[in-house]
Rosetta silent file (secondary structure, phi, psi, omega in degrees, C-alpha in Angstrom):
SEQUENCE: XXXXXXXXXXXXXXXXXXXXXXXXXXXXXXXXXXXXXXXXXXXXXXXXXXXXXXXXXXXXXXXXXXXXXXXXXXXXXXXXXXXXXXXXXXXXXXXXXXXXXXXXXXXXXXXXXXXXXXXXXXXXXXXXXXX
SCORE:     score description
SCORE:     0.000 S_00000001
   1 L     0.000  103.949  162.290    7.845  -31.154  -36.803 S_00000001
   2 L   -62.282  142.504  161.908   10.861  -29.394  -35.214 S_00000001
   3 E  -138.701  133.756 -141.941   13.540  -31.179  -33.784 S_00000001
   4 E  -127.404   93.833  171.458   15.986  -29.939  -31.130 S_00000001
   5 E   -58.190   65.248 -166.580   19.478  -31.747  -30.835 S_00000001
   6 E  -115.134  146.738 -179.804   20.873  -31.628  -27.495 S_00000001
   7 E   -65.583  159.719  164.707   24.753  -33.118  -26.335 S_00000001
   8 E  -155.171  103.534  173.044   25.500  -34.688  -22.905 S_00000001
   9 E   -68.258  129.823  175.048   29.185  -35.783  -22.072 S_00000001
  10 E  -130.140  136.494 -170.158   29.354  -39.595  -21.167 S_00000001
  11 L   -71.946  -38.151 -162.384   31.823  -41.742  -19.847 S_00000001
  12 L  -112.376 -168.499  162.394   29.975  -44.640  -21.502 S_00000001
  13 L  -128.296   82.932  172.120   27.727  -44.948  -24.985 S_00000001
  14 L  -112.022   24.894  162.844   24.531  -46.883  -23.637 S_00000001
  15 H    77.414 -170.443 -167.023   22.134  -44.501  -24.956 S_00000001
  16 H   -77.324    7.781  128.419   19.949  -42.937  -22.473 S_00000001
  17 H   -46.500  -10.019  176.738   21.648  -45.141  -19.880 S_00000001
  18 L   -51.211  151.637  156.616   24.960  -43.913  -20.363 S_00000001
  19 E   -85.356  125.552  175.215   26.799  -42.416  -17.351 S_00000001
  20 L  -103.369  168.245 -156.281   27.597  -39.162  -17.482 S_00000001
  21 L   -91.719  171.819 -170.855   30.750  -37.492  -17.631 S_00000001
  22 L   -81.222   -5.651 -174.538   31.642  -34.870  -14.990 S_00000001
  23 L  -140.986  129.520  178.463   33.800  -32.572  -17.564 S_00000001
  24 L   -81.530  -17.173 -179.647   32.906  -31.964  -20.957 S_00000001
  25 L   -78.284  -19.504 -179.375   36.622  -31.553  -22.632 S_00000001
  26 L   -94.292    9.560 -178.156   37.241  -35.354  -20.558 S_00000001
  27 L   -70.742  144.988 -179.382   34.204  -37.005  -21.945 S_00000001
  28 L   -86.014  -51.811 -159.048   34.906  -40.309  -23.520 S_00000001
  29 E  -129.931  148.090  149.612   31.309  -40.207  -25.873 S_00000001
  30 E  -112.173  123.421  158.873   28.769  -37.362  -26.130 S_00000001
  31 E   -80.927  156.987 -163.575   25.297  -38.704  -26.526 S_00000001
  32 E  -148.912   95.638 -169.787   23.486  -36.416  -28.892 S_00000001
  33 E   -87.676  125.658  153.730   19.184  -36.651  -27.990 S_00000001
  34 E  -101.310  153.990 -138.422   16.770  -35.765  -30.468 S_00000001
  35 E  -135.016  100.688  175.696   13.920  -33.875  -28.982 S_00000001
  36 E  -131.756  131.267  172.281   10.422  -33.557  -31.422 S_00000001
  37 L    45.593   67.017  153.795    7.249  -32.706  -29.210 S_00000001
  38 L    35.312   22.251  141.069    8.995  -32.490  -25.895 S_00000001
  39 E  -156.768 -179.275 -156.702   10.008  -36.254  -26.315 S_00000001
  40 E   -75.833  132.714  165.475   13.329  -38.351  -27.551 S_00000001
  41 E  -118.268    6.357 -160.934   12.965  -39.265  -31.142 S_00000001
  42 E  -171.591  150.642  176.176   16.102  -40.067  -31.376 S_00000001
  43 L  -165.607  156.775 -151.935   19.699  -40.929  -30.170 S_00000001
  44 L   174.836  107.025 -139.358   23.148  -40.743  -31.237 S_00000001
  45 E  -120.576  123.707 -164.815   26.466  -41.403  -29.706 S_00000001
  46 E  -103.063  102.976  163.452   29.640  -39.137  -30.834 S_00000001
  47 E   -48.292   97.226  178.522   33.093  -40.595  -29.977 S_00000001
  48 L   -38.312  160.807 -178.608   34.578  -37.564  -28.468 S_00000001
  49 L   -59.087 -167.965  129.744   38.254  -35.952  -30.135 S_00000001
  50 L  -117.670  131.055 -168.973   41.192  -36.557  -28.223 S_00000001
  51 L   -16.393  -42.706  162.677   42.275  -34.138  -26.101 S_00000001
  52 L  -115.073   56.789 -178.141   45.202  -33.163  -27.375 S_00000001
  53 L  -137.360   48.819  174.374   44.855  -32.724  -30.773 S_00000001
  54 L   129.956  -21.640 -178.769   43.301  -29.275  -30.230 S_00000001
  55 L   102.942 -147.440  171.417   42.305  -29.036  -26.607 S_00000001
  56 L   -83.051  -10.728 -174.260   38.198  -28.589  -25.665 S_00000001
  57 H   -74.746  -33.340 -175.789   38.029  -26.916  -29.159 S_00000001
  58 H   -76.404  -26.452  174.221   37.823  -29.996  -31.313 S_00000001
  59 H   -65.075  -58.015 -175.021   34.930  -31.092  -29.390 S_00000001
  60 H   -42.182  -24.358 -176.944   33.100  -27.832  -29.703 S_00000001
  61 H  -115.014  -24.029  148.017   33.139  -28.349  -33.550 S_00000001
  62 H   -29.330  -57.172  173.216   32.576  -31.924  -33.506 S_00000001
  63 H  -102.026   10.342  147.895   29.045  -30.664  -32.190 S_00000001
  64 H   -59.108  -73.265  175.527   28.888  -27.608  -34.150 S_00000001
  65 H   -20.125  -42.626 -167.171   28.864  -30.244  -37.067 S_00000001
  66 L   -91.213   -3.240  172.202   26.360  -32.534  -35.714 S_00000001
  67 L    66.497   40.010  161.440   23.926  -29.440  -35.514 S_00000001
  68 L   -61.258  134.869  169.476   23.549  -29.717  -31.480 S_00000001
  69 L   -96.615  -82.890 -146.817   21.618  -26.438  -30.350 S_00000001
  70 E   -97.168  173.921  161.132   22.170  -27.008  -26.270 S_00000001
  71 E  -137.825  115.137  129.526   24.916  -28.778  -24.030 S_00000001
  72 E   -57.640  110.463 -168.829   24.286  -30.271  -20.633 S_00000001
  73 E  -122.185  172.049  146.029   27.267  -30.293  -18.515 S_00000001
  74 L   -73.630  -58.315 -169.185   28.577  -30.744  -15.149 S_00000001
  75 L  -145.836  133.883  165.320   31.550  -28.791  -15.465 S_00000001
  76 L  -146.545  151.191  165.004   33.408  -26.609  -18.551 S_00000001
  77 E   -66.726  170.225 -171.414   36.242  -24.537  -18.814 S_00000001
  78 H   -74.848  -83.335 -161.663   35.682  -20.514  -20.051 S_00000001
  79 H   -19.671  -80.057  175.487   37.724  -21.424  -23.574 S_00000001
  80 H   -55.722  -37.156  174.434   35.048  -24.129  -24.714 S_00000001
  81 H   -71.345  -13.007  158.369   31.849  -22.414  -22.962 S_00000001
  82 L   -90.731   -5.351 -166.301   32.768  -19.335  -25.495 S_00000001
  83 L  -104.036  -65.143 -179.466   33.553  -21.199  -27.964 S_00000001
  84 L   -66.172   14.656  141.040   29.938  -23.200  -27.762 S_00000001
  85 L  -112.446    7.370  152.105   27.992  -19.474  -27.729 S_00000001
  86 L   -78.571  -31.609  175.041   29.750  -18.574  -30.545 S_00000001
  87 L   -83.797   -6.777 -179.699   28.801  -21.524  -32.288 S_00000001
  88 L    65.216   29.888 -178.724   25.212  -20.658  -31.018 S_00000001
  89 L   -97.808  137.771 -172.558   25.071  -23.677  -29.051 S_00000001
  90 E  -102.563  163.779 -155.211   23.487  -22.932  -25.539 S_00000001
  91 E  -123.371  128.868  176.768   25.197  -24.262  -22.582 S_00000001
  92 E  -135.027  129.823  166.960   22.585  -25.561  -19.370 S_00000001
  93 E   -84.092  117.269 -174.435   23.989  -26.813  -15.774 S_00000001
  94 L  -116.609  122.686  160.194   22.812  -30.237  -15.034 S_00000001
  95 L   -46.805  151.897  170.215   24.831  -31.399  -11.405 S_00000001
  96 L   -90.623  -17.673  177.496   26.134  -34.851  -11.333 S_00000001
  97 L   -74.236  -65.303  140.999   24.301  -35.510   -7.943 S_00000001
  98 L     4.041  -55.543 -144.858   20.938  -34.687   -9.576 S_00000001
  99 L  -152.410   49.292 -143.167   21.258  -35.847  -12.648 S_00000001
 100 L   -59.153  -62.944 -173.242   23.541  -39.105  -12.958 S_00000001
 101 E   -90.841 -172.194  174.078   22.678  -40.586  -16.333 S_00000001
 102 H   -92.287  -33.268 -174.502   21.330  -39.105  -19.613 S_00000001
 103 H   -71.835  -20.314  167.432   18.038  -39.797  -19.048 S_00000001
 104 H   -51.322  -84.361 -158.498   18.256  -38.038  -15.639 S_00000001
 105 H   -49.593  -59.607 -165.717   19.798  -34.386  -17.178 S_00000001
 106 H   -38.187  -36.571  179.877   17.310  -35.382  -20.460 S_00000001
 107 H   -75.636  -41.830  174.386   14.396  -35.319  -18.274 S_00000001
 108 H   -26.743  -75.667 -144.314   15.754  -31.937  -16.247 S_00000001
 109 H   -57.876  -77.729 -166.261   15.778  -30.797  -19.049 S_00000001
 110 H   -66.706  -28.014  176.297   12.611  -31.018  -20.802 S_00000001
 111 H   -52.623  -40.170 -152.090   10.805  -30.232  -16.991 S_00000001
 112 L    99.466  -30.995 -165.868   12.623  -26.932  -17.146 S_00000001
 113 L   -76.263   13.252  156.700   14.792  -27.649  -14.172 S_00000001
 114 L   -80.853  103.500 -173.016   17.711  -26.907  -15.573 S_00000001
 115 E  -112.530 -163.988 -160.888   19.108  -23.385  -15.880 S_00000001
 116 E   -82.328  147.759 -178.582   21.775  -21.928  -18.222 S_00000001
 117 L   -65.067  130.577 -175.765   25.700  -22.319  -16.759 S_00000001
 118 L   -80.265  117.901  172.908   26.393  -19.171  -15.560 S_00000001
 119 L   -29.865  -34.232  172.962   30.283  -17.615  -16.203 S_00000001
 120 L  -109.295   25.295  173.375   31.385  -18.180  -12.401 S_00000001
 121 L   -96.777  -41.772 -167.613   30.392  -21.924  -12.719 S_00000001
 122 L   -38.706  140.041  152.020   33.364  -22.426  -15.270 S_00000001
 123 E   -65.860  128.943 -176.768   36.199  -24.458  -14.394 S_00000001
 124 L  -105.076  172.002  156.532   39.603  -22.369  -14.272 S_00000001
 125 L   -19.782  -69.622 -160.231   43.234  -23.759  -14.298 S_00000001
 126 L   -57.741   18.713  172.447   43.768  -23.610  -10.998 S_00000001
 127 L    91.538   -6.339 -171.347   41.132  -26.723  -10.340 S_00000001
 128 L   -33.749  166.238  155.301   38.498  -24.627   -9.398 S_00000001
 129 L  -178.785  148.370  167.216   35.099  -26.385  -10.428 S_00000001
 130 L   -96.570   39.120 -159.622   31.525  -26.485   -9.603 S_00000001
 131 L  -137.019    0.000    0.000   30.793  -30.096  -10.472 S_00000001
């Protein structure tokens, strides 16, 4: 049985109730869903870094570590979304309007209704965002 490990930044760590967060470098928790035969086998909630102790980077290897293949986000900066396809982690846009909670994006997600974040979705300096 394969099983497929994917992150979701969350403000809170309730499992697939958690709310999620709207920026992945400002997430308080990542839940981290395991996936065997297209359903959750599993769950497992990652106190995110803090921020400044490395930036969006410390997260990205926090869930290198934890052997996450995808990330659902709302919103990421370029720095961390290159950082997490280097790490061979796949990156998919789930909206916060859409897709409120984890079990929300989780379900996108296995439906297909999700696609991959695209490079002119990223959040820049300047406040830009798509989230």
């Amino acid at each position: 049985m394969s099983v497929t490990k994917i992150a979701i930044p969350a403000e809170t760590s309730e499992g697939l109730a958690s709310q999620r967060s709207g920026h992945f470098g400002h997430s308080q928790h990542f839940i981290v869903v395991e996936i065997a035969d297209g359903q959750v086998s599993g769950l497992t909630s990652l106190k995110n870094l803090a921020h400044e102790a490395g930036g969006c980077m410390q997260p990205v290897g926090l869930l290198a570590e934890n052997g996450v293949e995808s990330l659902l986000v709302g919103g990421i900066g370029r720095g961390p979304f290159q950082r997490l396809h280097q790490q061979g982690i796949k990156v998919y846009f789930a909206d916060l309007q859409h897709f409120p909670d984890i079990q929300s994006a989780i379900d996108g997600f296995l439906e297909n209704r999700l696609p991959p974040l695209h490079p002119e979705q990223l959040c820049t300096n300047n406040g830009t965002c798509h989230h």
